[in-house]
C-alpha positions as YAML, in Angstrom:
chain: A
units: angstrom
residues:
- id: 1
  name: UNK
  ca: [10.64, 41.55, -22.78]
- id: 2
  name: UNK
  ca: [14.00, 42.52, -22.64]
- id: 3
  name: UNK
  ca: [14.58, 39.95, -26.67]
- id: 4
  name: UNK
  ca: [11.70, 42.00, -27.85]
- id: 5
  name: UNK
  ca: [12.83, 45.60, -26.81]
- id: 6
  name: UNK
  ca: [16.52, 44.92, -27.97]
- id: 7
  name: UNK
  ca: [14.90, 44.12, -31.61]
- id: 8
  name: UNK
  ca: [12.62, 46.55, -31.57]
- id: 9
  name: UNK
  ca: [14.63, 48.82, -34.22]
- id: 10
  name: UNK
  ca: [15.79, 45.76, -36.35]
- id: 11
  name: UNK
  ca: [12.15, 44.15, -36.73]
- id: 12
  name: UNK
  ca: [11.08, 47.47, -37.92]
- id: 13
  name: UNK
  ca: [13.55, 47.75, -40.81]
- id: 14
  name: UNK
  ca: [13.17, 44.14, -41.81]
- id: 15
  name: UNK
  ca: [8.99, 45.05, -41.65]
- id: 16
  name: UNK
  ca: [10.14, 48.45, -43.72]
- id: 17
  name: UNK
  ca: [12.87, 47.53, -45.92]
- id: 18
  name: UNK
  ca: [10.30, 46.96, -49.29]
- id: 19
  name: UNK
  ca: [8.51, 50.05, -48.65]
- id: 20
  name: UNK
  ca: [11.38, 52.15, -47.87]
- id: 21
  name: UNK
  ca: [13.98, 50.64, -50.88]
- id: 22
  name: UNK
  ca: [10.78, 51.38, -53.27]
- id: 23
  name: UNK
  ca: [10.12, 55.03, -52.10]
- id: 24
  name: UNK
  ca: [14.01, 55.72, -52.09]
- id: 25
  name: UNK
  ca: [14.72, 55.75, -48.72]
- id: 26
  name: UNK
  ca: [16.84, 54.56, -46.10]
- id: 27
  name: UNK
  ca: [16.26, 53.14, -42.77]
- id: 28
  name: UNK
  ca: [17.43, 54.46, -40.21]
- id: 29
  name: UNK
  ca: [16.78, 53.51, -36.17]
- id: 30
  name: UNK
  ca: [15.69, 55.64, -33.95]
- id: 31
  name: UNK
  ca: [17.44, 56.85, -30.90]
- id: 32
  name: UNK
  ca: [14.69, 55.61, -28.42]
- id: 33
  name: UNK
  ca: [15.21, 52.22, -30.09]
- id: 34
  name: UNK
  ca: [19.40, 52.28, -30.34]
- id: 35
  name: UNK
  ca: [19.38, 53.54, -27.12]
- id: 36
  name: UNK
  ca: [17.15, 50.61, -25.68]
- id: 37
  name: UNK
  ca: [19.49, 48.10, -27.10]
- id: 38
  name: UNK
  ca: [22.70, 50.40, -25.37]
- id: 39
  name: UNK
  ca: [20.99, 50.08, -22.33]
- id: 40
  name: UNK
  ca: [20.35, 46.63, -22.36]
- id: 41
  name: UNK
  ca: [23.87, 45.71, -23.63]
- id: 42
  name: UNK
  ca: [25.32, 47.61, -20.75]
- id: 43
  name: UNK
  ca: [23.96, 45.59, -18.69]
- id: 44
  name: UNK
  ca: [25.15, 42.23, -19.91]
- id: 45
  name: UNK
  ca: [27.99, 41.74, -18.67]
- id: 46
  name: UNK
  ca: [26.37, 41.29, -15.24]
- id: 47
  name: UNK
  ca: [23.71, 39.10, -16.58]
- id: 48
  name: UNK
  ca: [25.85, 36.69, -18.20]
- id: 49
  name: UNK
  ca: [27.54, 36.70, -14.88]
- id: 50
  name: UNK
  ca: [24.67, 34.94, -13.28]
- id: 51
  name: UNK
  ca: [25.21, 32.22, -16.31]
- id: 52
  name: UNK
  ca: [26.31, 29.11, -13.69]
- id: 53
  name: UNK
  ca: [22.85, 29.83, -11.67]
- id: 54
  name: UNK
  ca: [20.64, 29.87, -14.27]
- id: 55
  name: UNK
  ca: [18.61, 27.28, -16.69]
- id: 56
  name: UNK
  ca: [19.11, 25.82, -20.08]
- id: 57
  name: UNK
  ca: [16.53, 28.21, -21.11]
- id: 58
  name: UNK
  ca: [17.61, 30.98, -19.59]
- id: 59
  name: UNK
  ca: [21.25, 30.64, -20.93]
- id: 60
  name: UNK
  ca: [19.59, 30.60, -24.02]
- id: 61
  name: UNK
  ca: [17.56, 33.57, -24.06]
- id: 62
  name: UNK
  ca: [20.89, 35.36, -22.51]
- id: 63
  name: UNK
  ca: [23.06, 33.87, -25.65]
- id: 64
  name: UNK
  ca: [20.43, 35.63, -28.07]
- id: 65
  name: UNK
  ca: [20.35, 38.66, -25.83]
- id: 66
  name: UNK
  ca: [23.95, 39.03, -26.45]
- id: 67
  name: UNK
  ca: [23.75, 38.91, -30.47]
- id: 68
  name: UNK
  ca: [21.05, 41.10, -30.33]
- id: 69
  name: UNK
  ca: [22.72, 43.65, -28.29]
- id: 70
  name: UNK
  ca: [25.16, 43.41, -30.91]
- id: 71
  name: UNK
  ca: [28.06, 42.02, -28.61]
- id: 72
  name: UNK
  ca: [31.02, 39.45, -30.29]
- id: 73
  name: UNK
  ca: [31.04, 37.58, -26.73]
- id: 74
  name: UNK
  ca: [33.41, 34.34, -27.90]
- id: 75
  name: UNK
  ca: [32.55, 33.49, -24.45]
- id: 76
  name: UNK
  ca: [28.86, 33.38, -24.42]
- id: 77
  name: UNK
  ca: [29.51, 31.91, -28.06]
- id: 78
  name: UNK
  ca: [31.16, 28.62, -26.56]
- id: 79
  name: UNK
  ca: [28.87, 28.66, -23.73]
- id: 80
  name: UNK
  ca: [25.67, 28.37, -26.32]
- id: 81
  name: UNK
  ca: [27.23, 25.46, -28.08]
- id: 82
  name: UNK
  ca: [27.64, 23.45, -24.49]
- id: 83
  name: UNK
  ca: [23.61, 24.49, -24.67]
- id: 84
  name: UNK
  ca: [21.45, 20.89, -24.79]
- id: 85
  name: UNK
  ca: [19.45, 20.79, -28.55]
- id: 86
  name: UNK
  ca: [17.34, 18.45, -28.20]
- id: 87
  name: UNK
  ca: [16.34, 16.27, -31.29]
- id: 88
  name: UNK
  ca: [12.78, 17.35, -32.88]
- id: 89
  name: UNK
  ca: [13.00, 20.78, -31.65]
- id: 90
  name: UNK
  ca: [13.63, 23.67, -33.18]
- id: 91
  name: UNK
  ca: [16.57, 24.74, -31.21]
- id: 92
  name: UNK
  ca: [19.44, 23.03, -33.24]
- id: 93
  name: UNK
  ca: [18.20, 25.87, -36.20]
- id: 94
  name: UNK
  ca: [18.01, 28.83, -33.81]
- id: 95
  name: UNK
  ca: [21.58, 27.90, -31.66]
- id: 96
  name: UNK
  ca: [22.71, 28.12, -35.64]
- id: 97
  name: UNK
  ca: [21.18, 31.45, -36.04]
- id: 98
  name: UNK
  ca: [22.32, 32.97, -33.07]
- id: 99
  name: UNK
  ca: [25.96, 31.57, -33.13]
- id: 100
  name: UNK
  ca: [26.42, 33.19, -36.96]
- id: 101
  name: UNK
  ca: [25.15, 35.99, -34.58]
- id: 102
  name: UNK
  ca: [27.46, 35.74, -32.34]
- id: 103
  name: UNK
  ca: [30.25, 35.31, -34.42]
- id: 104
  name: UNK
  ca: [29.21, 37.82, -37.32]
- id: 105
  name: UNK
  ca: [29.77, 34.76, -39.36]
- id: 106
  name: UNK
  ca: [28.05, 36.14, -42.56]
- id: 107
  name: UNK
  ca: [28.11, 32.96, -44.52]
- id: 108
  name: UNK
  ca: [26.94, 30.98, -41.48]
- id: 109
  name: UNK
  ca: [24.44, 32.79, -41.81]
- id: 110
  name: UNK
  ca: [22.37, 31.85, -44.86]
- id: 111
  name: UNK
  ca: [22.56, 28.04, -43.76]
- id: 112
  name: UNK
  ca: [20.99, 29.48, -40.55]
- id: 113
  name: UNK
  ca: [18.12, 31.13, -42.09]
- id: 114
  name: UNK
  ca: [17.59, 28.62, -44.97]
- id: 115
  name: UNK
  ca: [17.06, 25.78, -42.19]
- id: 116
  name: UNK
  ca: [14.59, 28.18, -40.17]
- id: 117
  name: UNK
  ca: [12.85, 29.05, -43.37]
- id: 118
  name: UNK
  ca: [12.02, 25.85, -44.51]
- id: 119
  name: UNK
  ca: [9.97, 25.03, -41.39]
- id: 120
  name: UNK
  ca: [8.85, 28.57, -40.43]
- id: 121
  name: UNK
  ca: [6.61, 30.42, -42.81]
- id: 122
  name: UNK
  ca: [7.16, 33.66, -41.02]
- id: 123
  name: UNK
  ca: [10.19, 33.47, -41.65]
- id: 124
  name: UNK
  ca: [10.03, 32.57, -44.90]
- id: 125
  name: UNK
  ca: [7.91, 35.91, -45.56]
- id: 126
  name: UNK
  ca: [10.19, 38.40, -44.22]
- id: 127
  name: UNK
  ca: [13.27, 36.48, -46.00]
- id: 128
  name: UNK
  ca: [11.06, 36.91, -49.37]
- id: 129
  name: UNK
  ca: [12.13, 40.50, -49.84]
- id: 130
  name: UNK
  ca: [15.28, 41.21, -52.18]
- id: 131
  name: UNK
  ca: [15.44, 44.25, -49.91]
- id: 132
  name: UNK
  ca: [16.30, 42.58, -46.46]
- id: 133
  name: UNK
  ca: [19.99, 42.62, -44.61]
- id: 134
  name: UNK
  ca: [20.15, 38.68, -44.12]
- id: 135
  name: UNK
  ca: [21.70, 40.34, -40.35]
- id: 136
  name: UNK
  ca: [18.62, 42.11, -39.76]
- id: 137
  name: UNK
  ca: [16.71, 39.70, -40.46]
- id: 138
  name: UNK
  ca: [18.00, 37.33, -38.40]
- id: 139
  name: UNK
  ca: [18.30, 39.42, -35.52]
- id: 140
  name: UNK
  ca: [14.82, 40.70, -35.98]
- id: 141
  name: UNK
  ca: [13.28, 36.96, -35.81]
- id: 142
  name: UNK
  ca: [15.09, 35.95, -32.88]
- id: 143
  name: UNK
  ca: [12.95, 37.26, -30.39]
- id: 144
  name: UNK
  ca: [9.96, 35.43, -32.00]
- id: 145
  name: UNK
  ca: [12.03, 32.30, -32.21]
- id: 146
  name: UNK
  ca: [13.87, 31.96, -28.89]
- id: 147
  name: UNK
  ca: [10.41, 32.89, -26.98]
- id: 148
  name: UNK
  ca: [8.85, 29.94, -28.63]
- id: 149
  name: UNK
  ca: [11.43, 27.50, -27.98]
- id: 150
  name: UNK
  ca: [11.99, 28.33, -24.15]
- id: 151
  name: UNK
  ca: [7.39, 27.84, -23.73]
- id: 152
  name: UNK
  ca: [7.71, 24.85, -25.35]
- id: 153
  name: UNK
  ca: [10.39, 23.38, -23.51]
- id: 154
  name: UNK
  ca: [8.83, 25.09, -20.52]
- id: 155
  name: UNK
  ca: [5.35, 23.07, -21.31]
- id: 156
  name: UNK
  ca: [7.50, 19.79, -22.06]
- id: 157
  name: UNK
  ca: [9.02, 20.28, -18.24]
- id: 158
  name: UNK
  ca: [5.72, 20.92, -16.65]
- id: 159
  name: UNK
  ca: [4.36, 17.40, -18.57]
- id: 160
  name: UNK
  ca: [6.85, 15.38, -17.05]
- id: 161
  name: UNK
  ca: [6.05, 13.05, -14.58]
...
């Protein structure tokens, strides 16, 4: 919930960005939405203190958390890359995405989104538009993408004997 409500703003501009560049507009994020994401980034710091305590998945969903709260955390940067990725899963693309997050690493950025693209035709929609911050679009898909990698790897546990 908390992935969702911290993109909440962004996944509307990315949703917007055609319609409003075409009508002459400019996007701009409401205060109920920046003041979601201040809320939840204030309270970061002592959820990435329970880090040690927690599972792979949760670390995860923290690590995104943190980019999309708009935080340059070098520590929860070179805690995602100690992160398992396993082979075959779509993890290895979003750790990319959310460490060019992270890291504001512009440039790492496009490899990011060109590897989730290829395999993700939602993606590939909202990167379509000539009108769409490559940022807010990756920070807008996160959500999506880090909810569907923690089920999965939740189902995967739950199949093991």
């Amino acid at each position: 919930m908390l992935l969702r409500l911290a993109a909440s703003g962004l996944a509307a501009e990315v949703a917007l960005a055609d319609r409003i560049t075409v009508l002459g507009g400019v996007w701009e994020e409401s205060t109920a939405e920046y003041l979601t994401r201040w809320a939840i980034g204030s309270e970061l710091p002592r959820l990435l203190s329970r880090w040690e305590g927690e599972s792979d998945a949760v670390r995860f969903a923290l690590a995104a958390l943190t980019a999309l709260c708009g935080t340059r955390d070098q520590h929860a940067l070179s805690r995602l890359a100690a992160l398992p990725a396993p082979a075959g899963s779509s993890r290895p693309d979003v750790v990319s995405l959310v460490a060019a997050l992270l890291s504001d690493d512009r440039e790492g950025l496009v490899p990011a989104l060109d590897g989730l693209v290829s395999w993700q035709p939602g993606v590939a929609e909202k990167a379509a538009s000539p009108y769409v911050d490559l940022q807010s679009l990756g920070l807008a898909i996160l959500p999506d993408l880090v909810l569907e990698d923690v089920a999965s790897g939740i189902a995967a546990e739950r199949d093991l004997p």
